[in-house]
N, C-alpha and C positions, 0 to 999 in steps of 0.2 A: 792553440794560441795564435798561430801565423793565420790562420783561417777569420778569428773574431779581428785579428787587427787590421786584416784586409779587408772586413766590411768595414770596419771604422773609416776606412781612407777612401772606402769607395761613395761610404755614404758623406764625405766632407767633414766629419766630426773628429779634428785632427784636438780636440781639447782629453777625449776619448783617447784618440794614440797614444798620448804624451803620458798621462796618467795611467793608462795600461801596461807601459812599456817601464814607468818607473817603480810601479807595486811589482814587477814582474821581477825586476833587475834586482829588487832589494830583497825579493822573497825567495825564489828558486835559483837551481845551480841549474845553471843552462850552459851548452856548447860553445866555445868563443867566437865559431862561427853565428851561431845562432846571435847570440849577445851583440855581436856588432851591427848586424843586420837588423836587429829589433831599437838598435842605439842611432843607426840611421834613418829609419823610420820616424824616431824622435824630433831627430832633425830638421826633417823632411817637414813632419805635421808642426812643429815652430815657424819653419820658415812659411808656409801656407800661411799659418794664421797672424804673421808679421803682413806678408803681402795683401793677404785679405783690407785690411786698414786701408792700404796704397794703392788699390786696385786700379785698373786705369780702364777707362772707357774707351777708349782709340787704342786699342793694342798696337805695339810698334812691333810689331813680328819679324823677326832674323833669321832667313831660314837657314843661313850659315851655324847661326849660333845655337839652334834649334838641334842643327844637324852633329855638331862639336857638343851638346851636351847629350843628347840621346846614345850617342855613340863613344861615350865618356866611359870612364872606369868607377866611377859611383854608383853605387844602386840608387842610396836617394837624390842623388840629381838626375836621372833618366828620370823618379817617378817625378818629381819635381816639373819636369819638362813635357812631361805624358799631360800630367796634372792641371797643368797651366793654356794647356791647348785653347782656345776658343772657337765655336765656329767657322768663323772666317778664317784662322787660322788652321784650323785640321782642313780645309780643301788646299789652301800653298803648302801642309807638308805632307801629303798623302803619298808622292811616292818616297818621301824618306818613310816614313810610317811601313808602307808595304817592303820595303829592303829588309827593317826590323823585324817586321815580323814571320819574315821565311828565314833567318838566322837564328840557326840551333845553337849558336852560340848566347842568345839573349833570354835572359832570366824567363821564365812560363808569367810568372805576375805581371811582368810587366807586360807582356803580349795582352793580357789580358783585360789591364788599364785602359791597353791600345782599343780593342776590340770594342768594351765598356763606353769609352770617349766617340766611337765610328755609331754606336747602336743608337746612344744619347743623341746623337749628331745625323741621325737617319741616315746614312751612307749608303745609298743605293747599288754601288759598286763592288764587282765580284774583286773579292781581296781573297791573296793564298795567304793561308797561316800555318807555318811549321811547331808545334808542340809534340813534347817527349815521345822525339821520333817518326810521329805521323803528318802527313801535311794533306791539308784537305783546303776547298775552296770554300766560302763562306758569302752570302750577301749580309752586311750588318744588319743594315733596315729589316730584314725580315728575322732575324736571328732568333730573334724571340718569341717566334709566330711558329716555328721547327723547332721541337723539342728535342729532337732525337740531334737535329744540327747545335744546338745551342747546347746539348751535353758535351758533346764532342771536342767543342772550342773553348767553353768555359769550365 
């Protein structure tokens, strides 16, 4: 289930989320961990497809604020904030991004948004990435091109 709803969000199809997460909620007995995370997720894909509407072509980018929500205590406001990155933007927060994601403390998904949003965004640049446990170095740009690298990370 966490697997189909993470291609939903990766592929932008947050109408997908919202309707997966609500047959899900009313159908099966799920973990309240689980249940709140799949309810923030809801959230999440609302609030995308509100902003989508309002979208704005000159991004006004905060890296402060950037910085205060990545590092926040929501899971869907980090994905939220992952999510929203734009080109221009993922080069002013690349080194909040590379802090993220050598933090064993930060959710594996969302590292992996991160990584998603660097490969989309050709990132040429050798980034460390810490996942359950192991921490290896990664070029994004080519990630995709290394199978055996692109297992490892993704």
């Amino acid at each position: 289930l966490e697997t189909y709803v993470t291609i939903l969000v990766q592929t932008n199809d947050y109408e997908g989320v919202i309707e997966t997460v609500e047959k899900v909620l009313q159908t099966k007995d799920i973990m309240p961990e689980q249940k709140e995370k799949l309810a923030q997720l809801a959230l999440f894909a609302e609030g995308m497809l509100n902003e989508v509407d309002t979208s704005r072509v000159d991004s006004n980018f905060e890296l402060d604020e950037f910085t205060n929500e990545i590092f926040g205590e929501s899971f869907g406001q980090k994905l939220r904030a992952i999510q929203q990155l734009s080109l221009k933007d993922l080069d002013l927060a690349l080194p909040i991004l590379k802090k993220f994601l050598i933090d064993e403390k930060q959710h594996p998904y969302l590292k992996t948004s991160i990584l998603y949003k660097m490969i989309e965004n050709q990132i040429e640049e050798e980034i460390e990435v810490e996942k359950f446990g192991n921490t290896i170095k990664v070029i994004p740009a080519f990630t995709g091109h290394n199978e055996e690298q692109s297992d490892n990370v993704i």
